[in-house]
C-alpha positions in Angstrom: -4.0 -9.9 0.5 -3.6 -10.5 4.2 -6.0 -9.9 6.1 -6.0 -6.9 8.4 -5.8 -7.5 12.1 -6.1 -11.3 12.0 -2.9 -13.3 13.6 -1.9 -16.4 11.7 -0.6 -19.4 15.0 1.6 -21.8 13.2 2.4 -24.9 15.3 4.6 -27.3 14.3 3.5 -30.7 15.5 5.4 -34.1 15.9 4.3 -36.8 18.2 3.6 -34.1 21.2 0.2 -35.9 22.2 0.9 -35.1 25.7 1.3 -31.7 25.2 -0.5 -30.6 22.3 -3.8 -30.2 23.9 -2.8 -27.8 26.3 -0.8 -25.7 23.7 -4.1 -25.5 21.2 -6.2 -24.6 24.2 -3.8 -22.1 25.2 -4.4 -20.5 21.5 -8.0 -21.2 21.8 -8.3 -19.2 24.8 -6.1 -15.9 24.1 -7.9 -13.0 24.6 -7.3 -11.4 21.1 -9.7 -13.7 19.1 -9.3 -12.7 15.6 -7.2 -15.8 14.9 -6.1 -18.4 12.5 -4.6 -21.6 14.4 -2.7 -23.6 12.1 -1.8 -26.7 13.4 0.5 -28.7 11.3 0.6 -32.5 12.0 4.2 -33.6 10.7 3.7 -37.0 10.4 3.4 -37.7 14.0 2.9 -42.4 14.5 1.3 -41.5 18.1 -2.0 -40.0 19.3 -1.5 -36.1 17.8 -3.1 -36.3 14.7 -6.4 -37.4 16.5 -5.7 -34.9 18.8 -5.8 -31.9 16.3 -8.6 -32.7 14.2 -10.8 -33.2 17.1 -9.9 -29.5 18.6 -10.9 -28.4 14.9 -14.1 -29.5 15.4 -14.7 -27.3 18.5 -13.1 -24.5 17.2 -13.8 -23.0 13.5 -10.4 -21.0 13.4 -8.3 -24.1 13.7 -7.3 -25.4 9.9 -4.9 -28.7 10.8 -2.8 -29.6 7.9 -1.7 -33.3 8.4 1.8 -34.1 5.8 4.3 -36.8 5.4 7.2 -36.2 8.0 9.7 -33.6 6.6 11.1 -32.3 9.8 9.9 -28.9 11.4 11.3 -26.0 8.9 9.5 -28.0 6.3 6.0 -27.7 8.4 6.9 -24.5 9.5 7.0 -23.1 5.8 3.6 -25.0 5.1 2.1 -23.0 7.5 3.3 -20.0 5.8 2.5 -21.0 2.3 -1.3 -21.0 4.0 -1.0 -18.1 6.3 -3.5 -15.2 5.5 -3.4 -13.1 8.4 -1.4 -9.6 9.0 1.7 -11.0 11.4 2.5 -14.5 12.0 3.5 -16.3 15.4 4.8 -19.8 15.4 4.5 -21.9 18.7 6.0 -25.3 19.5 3.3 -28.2 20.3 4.8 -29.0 23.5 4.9 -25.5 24.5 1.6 -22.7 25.5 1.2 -19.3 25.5 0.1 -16.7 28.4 -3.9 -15.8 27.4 -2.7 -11.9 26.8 0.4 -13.4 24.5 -1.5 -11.9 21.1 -2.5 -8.3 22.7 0.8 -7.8 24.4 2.9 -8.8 20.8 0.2 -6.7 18.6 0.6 -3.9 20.9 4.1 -3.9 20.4 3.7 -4.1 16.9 1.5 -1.6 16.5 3.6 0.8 18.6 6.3 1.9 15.7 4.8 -0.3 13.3 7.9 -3.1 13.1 8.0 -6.0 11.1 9.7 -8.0 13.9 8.5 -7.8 17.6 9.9 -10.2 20.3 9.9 -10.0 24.1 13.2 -11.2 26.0 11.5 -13.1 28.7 9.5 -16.3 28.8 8.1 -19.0 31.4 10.5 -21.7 32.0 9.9 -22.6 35.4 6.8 -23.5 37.7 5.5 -20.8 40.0 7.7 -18.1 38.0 6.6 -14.9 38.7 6.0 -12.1 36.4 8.8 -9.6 35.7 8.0 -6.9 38.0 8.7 -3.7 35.4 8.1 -3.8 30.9 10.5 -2.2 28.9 9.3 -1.6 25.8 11.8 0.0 23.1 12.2 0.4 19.4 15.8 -0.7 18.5 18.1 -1.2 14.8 18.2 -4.1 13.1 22.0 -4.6 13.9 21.1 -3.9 17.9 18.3 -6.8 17.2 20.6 -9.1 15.4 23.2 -8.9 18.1 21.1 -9.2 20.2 19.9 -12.8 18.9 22.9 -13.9 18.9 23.3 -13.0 21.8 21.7 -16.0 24.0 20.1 -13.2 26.1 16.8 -14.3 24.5 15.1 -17.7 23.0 17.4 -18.8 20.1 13.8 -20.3 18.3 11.3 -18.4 16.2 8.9 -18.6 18.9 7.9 -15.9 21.6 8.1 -13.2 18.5 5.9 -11.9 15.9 6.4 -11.2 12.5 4.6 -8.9 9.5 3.3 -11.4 7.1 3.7 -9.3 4.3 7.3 -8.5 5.5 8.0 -12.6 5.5 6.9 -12.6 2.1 8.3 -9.4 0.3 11.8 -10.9 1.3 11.1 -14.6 0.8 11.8 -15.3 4.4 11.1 -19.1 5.2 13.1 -21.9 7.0 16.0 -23.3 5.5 15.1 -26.9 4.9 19.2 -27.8 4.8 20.4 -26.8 8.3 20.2 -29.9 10.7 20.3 -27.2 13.6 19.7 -23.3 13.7 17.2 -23.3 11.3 15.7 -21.1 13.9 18.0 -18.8 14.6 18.9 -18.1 11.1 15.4 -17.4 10.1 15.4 -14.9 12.5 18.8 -13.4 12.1 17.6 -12.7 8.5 14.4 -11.2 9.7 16.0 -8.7 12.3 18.7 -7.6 9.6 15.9 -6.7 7.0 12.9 -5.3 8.9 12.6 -1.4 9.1 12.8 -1.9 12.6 12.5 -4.1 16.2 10.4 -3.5 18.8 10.9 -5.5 22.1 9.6 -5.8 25.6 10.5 -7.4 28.7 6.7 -9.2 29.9 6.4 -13.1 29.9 3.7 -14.5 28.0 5.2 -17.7 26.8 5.7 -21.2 28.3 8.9 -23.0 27.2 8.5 -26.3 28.5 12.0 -27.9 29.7 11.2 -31.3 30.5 10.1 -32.8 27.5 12.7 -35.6 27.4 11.5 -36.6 23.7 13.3 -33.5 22.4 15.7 -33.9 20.1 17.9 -31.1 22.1 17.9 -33.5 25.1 19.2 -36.7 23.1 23.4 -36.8 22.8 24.3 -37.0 19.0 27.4 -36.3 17.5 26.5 -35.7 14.2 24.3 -33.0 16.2 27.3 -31.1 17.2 29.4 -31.2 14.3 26.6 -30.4 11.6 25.2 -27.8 14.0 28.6 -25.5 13.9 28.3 -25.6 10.2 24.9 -24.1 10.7 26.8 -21.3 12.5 29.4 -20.9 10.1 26.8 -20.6 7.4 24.6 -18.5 9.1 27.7 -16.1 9.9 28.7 -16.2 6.4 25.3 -15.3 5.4 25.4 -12.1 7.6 24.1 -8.8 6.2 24.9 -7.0 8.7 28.8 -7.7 10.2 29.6 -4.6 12.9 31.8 -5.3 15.8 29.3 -6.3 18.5 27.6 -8.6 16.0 30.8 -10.0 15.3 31.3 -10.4 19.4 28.3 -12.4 20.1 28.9 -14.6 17.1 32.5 -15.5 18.3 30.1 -16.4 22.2 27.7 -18.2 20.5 29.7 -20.2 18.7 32.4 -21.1 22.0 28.8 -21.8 24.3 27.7 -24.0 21.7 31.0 -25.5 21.5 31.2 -25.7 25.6 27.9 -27.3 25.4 29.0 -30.0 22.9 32.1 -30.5 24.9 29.8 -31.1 28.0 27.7 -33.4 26.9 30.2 -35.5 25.3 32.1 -35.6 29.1 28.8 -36.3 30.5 28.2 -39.5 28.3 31.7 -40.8 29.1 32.8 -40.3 25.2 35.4 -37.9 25.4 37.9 -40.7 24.4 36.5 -41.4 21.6 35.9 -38.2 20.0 38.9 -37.2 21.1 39.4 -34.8 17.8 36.1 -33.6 17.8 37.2 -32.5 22.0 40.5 -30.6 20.9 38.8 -29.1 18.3 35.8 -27.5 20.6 38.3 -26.4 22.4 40.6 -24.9 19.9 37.4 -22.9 19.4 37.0 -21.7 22.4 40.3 -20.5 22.6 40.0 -18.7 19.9 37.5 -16.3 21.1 38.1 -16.7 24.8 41.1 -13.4 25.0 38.2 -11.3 22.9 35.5 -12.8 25.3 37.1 -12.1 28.5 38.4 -8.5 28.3 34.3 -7.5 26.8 32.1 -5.7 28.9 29.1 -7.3 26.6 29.8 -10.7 27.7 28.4 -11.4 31.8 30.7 -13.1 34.3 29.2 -16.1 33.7 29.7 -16.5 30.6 33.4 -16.1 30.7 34.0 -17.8 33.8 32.0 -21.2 32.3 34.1 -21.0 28.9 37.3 -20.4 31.1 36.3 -23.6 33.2 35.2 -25.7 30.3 39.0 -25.6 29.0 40.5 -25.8 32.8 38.3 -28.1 34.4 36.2 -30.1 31.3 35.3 -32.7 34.1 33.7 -30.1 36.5 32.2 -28.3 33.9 30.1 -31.3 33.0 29.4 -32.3 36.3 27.9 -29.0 37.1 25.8 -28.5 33.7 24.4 -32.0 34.4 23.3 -30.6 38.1 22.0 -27.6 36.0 19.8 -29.7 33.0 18.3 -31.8 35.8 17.3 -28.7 37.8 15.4 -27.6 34.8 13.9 -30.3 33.9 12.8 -30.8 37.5 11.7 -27.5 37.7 10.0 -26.7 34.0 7.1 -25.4 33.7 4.2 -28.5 33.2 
């Protein structure tokens, strides 16, 4: 049985010795102590294994698993498979939390007693200040699916909370398979099943932005195509399918597509993936007359796809301006 009130902290970790330290601490130090820290070390070559198992011996609620690389889904279900508390939260090792991050997601828990809990905002730059009013609200699980998908909030499994016992009634665990969006469909599946989804507005989690070991920063090809059969197969895996949720999945699927026509300008290789080019745009096109006349979709948004098909070149130009700003810019 799980056990009451205790919050399980699953943390994926591969070769992050520059950053894992602070992230532990960071869960070390949250102000809601009844805690189980499960740090799992997935096969890192550098300095992190060393890293965890000394911060274990500080800390009695830190259980490091150390495993032969299988890629993060794969550590991420280990963690499960050894979780005993009441909700789960998974946090990257290159990433921390805010020291209230475990009161403010219990107390939205606790407040209509969901299954899922997330808030929409996070840290991603330095000196970022707090959002100045919480909005707290209880919403469906197709309003909490559309609004994954959305890419209003952090595609990942991190900054949210889940009910362990939830997780397990439905068998809920990473897909092993999916080379990208194992993330998001893990928690498309959760929203779509839980009696309900509570979310709020505060920041209490620190995305870091300038990790340049990332995989998400590093071009790959094989990246882009496998990663929109991820979204194909997580739409076709869809419990829920109403028209909004339909909507955001037609704008996820032409940002991811803008973003994989970007980066393939940006690295000069546009020649010679020139079919893999006409076909992100024959995506975007697709969706782009739906896209434009919505009043769900922000100016932005529209007016980036529009230019990504118009002006490829400027497109690229100005998302490299963009990436380096973050990175610049990301919290440390």
């Amino acid at each position: 049985m799980n056990n009451r009130g205790l919050i399980s902290i699953i943390v994926p970790c591969y070769n992050v010795e520059r950053y894992v330290e602070q992230c532990i601490r960071s869960l070390m130090n949250q102000t809601f102590k009844d805690l189980e820290i499960i740090p799992i070390d997935d096969g890192s070559s550098d300095n992190t294994p060393q890293i965890l198992d000394r911060l274990a011996a500080e800390d009695s609620r830190i259980k490091v698993i150390h495993k032969q690389n299988a890629g993060v889904s794969a550590a991420r279900n280990s963690g499960l498979d050894v979780a005993t508390g009441e909700y789960v939260v998974f946090v990257d090792g290159d990433d921390f939390l805010a020291p209230d991050y475990m009161d403010y997601m219990q107390m939205l828990a606790k407040k209509d007693d969901a299954d899922f809990v997330l808030t929409k905002n996070w840290f991603t730059r330095a000196g970022q200040p707090q959002v100045a009013k919480d909005r707290i609200e209880t919403i469906t699980p197709a309003k909490a699916a559309a609004l994954l998908i959305s890419l209003r909030v952090i595609v990942g499994s991190h900054n949210k909370m889940y009910r362990k016992s939830f997780l397990d009634e439905h068998q809920l665990r990473f897909s092993t398979k999916l080379f990208y969006g194992e993330g998001l469909n893990f928690i498309l599946k959760a929203a779509q099943l839980a009696n309900c989804v509570t979310t709020g507005e505060r920041m209490v989690y620190y995305y870091r932005r300038n990790n340049e070991a990332s995989a998400t920063t590093k071009y790959n090809i094989s990246k882009y195509r496998n990663g929109e059969k991820a979204l194909e197969k997580i739409e076709s895996e869809l419990i829920i399918k109403n028209d909004e949720i339909m909507l955001m999945m037609g704008l996820h699927k032409s940002v991811f597509c803008l973003g994989a026509l970007s980066q393939t300008y940006a690295h000069n290789l546009q020649q010679e993936h020139v079919e893999d080019c006409k076909h992100w745009r024959a995506v975007i096109k697709k969706h782009l007359p739906t896209l434009l006349v919505s009043g769900k979709v922000s100016f932005y948004r529209k007016a980036m796809l529009l230019g990504g098909l118009m002006l490829p070149n400027v497109i690229c130009k100005l998302d490299m301006r963009r990436r380096k700003r973050i990175a610049q810019n990301s919290v440390s």
